[in-house]
N, CA and C atoms as an extended XYZ file, in Angstrom:
384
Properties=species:S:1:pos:R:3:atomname:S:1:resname:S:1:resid:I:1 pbc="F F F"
N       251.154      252.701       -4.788 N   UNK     1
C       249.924      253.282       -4.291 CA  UNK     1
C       248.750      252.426       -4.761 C   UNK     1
N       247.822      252.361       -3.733 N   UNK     2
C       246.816      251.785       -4.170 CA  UNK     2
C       245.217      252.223       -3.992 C   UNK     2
N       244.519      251.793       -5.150 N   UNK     3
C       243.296      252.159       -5.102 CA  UNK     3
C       241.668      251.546       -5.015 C   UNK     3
N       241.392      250.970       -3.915 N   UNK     4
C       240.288      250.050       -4.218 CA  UNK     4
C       241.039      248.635       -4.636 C   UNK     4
N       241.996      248.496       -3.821 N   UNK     5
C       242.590      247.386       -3.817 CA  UNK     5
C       243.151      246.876       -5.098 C   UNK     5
N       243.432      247.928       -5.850 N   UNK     6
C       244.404      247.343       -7.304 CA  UNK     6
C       245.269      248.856       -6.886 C   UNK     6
N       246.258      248.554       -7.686 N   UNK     7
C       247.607      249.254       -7.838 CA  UNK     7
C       246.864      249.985       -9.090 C   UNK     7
N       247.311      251.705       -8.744 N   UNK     8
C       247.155      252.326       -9.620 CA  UNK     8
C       248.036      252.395      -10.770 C   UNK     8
N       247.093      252.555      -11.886 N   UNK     9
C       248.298      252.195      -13.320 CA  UNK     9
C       247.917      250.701      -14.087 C   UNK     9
N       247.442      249.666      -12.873 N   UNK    10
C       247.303      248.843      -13.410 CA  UNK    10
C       245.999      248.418      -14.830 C   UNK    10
N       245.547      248.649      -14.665 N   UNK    11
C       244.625      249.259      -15.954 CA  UNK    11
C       245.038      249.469      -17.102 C   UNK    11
N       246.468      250.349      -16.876 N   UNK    12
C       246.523      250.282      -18.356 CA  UNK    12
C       247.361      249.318      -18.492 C   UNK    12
N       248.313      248.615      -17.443 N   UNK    13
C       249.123      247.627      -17.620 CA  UNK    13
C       248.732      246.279      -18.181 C   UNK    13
N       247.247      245.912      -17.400 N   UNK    14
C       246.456      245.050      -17.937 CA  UNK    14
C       246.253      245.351      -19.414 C   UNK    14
N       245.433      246.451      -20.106 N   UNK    15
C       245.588      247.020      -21.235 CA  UNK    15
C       246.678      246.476      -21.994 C   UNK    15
N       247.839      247.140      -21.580 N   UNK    16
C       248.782      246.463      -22.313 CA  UNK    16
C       249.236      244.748      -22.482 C   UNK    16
N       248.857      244.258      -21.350 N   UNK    17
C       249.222      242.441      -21.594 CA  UNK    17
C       248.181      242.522      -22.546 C   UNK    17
N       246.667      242.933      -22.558 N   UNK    18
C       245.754      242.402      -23.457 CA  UNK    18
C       246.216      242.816      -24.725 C   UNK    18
N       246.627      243.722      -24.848 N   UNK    19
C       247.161      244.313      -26.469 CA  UNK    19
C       248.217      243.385      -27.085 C   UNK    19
N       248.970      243.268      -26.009 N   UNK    20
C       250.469      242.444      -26.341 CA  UNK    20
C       249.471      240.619      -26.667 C   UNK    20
N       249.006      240.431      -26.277 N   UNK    21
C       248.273      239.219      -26.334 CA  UNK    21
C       247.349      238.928      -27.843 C   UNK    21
N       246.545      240.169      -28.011 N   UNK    22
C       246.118      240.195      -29.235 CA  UNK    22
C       246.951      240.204      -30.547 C   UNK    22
N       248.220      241.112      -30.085 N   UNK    23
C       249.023      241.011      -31.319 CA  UNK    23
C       249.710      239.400      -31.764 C   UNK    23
N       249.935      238.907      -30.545 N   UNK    24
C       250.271      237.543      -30.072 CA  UNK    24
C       249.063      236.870      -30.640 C   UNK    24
N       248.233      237.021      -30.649 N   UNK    25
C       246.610      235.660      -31.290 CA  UNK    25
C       247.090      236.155      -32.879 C   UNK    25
N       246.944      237.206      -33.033 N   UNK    26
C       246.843      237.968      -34.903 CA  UNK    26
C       247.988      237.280      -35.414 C   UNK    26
N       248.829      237.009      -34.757 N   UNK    27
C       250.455      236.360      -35.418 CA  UNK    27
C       250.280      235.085      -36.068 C   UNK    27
N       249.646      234.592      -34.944 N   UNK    28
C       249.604      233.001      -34.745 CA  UNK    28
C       248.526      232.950      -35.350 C   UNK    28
N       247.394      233.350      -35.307 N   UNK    29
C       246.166      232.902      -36.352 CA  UNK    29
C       246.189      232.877      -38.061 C   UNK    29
N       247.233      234.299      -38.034 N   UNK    30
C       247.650      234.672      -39.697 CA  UNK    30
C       248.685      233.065      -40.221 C   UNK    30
N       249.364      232.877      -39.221 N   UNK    31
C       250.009      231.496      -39.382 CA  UNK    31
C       249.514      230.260      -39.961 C   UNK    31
N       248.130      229.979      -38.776 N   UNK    32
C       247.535      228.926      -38.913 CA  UNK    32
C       246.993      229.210      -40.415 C   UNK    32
N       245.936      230.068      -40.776 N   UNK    33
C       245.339      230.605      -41.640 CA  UNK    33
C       246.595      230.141      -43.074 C   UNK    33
N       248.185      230.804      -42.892 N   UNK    34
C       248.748      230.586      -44.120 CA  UNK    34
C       249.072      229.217      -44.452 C   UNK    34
N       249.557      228.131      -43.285 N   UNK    35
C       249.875      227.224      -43.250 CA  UNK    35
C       248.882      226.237      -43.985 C   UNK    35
N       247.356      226.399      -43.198 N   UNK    36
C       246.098      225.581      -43.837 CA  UNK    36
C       245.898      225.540      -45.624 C   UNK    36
N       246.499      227.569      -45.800 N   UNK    37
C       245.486      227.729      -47.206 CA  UNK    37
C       247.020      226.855      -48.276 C   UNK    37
N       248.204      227.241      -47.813 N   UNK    38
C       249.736      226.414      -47.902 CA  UNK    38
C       249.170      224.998      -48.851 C   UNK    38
N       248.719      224.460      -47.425 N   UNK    39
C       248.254      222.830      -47.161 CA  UNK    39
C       246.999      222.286      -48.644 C   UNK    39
N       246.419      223.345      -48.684 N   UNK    40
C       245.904      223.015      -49.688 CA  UNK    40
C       245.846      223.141      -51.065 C   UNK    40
N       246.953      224.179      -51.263 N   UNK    41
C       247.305      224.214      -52.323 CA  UNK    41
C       248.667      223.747      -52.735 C   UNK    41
N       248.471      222.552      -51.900 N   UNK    42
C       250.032      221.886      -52.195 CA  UNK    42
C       250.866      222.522      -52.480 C   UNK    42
N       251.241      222.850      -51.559 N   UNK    43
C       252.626      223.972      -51.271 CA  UNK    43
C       253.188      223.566      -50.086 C   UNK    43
N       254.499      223.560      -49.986 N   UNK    44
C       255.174      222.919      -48.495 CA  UNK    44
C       256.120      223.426      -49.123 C   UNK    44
N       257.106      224.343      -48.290 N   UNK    45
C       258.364      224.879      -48.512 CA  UNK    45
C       258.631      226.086      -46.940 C   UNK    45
N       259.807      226.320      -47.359 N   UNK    46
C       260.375      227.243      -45.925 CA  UNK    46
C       259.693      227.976      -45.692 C   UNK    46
N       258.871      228.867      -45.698 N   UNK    47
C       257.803      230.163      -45.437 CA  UNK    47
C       256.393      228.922      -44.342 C   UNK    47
N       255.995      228.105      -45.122 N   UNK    48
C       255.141      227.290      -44.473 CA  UNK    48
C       256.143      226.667      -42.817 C   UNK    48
N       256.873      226.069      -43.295 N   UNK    49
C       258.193      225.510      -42.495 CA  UNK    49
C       258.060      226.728      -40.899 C   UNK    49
N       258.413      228.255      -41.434 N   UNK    50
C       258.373      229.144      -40.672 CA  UNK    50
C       257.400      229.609      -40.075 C   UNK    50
N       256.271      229.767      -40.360 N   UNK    51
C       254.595      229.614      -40.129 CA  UNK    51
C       254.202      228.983      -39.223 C   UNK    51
N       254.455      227.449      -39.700 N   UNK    52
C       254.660      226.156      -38.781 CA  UNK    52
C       255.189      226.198      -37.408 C   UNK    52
N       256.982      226.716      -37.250 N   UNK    53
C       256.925      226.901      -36.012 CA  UNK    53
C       256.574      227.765      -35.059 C   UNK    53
N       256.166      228.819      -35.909 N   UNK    54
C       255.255      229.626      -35.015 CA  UNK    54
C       254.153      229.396      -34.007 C   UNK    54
N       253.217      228.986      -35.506 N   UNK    55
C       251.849      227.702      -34.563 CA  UNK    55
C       252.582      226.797      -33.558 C   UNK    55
N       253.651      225.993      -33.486 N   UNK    56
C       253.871      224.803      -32.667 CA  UNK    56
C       254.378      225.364      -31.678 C   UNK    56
N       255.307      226.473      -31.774 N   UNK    57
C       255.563      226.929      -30.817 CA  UNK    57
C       254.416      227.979      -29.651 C   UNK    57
N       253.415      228.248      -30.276 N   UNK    58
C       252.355      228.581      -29.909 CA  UNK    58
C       251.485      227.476      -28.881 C   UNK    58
N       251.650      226.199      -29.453 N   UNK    59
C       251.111      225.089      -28.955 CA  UNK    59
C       251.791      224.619      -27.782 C   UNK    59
N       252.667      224.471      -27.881 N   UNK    60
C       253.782      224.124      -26.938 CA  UNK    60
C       253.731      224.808      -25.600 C   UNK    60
N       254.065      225.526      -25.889 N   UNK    61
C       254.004      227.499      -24.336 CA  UNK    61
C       252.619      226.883      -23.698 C   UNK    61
N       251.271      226.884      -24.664 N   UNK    62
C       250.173      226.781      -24.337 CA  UNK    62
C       249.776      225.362      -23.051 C   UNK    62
N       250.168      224.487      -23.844 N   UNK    63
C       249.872      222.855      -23.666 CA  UNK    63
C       250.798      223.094      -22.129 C   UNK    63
N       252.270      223.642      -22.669 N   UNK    64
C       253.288      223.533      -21.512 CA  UNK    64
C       252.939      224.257      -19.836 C   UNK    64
N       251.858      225.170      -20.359 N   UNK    65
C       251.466      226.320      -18.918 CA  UNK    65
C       249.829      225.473      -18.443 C   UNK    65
N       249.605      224.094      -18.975 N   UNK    66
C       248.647      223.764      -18.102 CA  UNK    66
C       247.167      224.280      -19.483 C   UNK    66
N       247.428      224.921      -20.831 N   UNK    67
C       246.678      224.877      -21.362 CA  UNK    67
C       245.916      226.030      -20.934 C   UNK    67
N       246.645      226.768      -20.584 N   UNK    68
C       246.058      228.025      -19.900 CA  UNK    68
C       247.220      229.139      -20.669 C   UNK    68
N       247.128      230.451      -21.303 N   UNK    69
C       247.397      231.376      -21.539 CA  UNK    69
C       248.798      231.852      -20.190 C   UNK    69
N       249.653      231.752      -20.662 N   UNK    70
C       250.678      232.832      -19.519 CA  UNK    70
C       250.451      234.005      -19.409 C   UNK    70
N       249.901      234.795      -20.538 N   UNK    71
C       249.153      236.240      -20.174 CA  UNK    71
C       248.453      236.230      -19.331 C   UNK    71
N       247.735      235.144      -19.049 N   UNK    72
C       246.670      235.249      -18.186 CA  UNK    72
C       246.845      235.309      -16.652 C   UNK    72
N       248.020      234.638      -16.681 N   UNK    73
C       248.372      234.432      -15.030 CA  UNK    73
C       248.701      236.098      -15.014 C   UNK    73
N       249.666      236.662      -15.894 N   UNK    74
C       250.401      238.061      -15.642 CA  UNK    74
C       249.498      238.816      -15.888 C   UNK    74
N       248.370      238.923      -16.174 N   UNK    75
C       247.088      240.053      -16.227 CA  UNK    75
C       246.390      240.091      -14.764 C   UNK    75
N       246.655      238.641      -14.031 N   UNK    76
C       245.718      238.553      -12.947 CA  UNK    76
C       247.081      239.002      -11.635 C   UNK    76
N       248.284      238.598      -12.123 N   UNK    77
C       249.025      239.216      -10.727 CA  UNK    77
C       249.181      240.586      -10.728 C   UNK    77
N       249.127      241.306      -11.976 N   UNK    78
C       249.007      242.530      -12.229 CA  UNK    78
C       247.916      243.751      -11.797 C   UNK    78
N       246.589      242.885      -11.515 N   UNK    79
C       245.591      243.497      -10.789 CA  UNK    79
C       244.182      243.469      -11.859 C   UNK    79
N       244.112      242.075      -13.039 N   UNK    80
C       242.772      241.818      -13.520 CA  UNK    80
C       241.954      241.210      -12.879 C   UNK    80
N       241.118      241.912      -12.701 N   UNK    81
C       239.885      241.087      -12.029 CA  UNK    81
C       239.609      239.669      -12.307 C   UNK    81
N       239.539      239.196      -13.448 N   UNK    82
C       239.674      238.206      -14.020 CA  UNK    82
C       241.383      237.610      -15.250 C   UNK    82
N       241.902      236.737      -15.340 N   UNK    83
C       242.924      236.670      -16.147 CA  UNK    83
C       242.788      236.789      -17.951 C   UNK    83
N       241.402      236.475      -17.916 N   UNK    84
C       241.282      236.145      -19.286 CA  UNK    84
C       241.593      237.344      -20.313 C   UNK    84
N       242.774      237.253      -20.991 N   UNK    85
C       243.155      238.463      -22.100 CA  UNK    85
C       242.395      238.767      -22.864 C   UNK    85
N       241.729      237.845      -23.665 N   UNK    86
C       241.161      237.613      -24.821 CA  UNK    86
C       239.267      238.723      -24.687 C   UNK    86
N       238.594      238.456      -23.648 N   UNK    87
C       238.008      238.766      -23.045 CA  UNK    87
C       237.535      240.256      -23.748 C   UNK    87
N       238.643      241.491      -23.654 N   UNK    88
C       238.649      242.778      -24.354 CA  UNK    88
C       238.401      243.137      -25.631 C   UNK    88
N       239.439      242.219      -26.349 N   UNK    89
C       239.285      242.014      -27.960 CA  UNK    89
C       238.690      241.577      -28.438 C   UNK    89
N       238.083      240.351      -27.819 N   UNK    90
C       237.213      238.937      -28.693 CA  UNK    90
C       235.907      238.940      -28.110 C   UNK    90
N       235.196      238.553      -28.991 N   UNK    91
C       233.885      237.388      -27.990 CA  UNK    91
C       234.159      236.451      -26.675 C   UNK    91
N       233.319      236.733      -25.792 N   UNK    92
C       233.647      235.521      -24.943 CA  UNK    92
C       233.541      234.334      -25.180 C   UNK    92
N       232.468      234.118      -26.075 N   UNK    93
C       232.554      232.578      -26.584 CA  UNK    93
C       233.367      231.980      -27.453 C   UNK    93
N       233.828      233.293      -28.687 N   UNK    94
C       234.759      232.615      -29.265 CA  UNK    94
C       236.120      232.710      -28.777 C   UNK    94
N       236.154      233.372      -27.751 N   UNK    95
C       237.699      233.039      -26.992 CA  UNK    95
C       237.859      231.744      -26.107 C   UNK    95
N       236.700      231.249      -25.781 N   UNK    96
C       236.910      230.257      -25.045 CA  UNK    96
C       236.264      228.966      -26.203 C   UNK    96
N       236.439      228.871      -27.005 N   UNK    97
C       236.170      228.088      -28.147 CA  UNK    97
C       237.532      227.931      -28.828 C   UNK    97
N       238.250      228.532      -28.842 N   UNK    98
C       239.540      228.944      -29.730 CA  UNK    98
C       240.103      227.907      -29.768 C   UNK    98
N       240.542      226.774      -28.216 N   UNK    99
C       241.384      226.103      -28.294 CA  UNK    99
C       240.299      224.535      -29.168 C   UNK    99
N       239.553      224.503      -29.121 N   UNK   100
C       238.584      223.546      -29.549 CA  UNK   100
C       238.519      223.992      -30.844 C   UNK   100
N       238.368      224.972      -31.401 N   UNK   101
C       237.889      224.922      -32.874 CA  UNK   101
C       239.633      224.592      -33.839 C   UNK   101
N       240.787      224.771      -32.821 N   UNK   102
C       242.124      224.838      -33.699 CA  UNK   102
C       242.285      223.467      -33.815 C   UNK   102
N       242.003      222.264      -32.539 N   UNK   103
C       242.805      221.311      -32.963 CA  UNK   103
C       242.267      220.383      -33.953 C   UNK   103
N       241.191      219.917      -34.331 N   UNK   104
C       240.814      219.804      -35.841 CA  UNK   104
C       241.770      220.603      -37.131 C   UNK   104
N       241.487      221.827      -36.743 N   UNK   105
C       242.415      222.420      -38.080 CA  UNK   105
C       243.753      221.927      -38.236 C   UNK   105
N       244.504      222.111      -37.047 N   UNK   106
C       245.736      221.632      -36.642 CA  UNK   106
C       246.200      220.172      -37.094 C   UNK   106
N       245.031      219.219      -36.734 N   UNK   107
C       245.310      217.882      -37.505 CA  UNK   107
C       245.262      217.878      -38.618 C   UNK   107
N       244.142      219.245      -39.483 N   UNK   108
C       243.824      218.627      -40.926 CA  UNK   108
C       245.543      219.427      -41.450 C   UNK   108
N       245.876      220.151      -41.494 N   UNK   109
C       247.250      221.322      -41.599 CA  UNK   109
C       248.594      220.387      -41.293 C   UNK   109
N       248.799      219.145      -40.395 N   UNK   110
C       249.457      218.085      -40.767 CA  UNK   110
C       249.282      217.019      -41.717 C   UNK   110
N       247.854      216.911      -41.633 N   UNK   111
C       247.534      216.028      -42.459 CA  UNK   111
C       248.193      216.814      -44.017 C   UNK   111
N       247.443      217.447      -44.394 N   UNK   112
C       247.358      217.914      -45.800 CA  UNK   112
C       249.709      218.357      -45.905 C   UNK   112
N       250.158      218.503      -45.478 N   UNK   113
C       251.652      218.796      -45.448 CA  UNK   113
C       252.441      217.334      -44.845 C   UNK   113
N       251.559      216.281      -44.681 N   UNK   114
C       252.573      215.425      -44.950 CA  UNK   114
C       252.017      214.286      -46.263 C   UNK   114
N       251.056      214.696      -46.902 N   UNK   115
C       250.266      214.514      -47.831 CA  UNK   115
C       251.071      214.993      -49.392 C   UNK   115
N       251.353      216.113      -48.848 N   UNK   116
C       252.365      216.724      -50.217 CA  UNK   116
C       253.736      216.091      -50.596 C   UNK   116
N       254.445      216.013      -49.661 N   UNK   117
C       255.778      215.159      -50.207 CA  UNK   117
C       255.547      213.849      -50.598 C   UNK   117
N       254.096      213.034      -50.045 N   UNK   118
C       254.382      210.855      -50.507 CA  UNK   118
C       253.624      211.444      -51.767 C   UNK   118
N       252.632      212.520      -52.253 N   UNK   119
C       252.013      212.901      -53.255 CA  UNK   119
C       252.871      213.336      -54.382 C   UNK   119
N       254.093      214.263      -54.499 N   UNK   120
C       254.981      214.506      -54.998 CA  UNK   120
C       256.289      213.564      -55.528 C   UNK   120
N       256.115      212.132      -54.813 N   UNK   121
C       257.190      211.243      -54.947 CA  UNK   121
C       256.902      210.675      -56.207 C   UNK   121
N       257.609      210.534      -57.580 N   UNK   122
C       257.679      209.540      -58.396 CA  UNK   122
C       257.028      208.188      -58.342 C   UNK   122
N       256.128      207.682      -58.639 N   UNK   123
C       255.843      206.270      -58.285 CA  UNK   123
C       256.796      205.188      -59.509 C   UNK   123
N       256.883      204.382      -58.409 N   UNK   124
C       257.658      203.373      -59.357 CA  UNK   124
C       256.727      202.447      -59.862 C   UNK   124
N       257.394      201.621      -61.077 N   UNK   125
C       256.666      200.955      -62.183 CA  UNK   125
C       257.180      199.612      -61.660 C   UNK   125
N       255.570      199.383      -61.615 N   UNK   126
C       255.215      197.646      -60.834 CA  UNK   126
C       256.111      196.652      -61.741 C   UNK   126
N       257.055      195.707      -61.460 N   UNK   127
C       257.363      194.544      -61.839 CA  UNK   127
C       256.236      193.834      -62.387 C   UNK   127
N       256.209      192.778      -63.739 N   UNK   128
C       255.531      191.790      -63.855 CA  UNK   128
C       254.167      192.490      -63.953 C   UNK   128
């Protein structure tokens, strides 16, 4: 059935991708967030390791759908006026900032974790 040209229900269905989406950002941000604070307190071990593929796998889906959100397509065939998930929960600016303000972090969060193991290595004693 339809109403004003959206399918009734859809509202809350949208609702729900946006919810499912937010819980989806809170995952992945708590990640980035553990991985970075990890990174700087020279710490690298399995929990970071697990963290890690969270974020990459986060990156990946992302980069892989065109850099565009897959919620987003399924919010808009679903009957959102617009696709953007983030939109409900967030700022508009800082949702559309999100992917710009991570990849800096993202480089410094490799940087600083491959920093820890040549930092951790024994140095050997110079000949002569």
């Amino acid at each position: 059935m339809r109403r004003g040209g959206r399918a009734v229900g859809s509202s809350a269905l949208v609702a729900g991708i946006k919810a499912v989406h937010t819980a989806c950002w809170l995952v992945t941000e708590s990640c980035v967030l553990y991985v970075l604070y990890a990174g700087l307190r020279r710490r690298t071990g399995r929990s970071v390791g697990v963290a890690g593929g969270v974020v990459a796998g986060e990156v990946l889906v992302f980069a892989g759908n065109g850099f565009r959100c897959p919620l987003t397509e399924l919010a808009e065939r679903v009957g959102a006026e617009h696709g953007a998930v983030t939109d409900m929960y967030l700022p508009r600016w800082f949702a559309h900032t999100l992917p710009a303000l991570h990849a800096p972090l993202l480089a410094l969060v490799i940087y600083l974790h491959t920093r820890n193991p040549r930092e951790s290595r024994p140095r050997r004693a110079s000949a002569g």
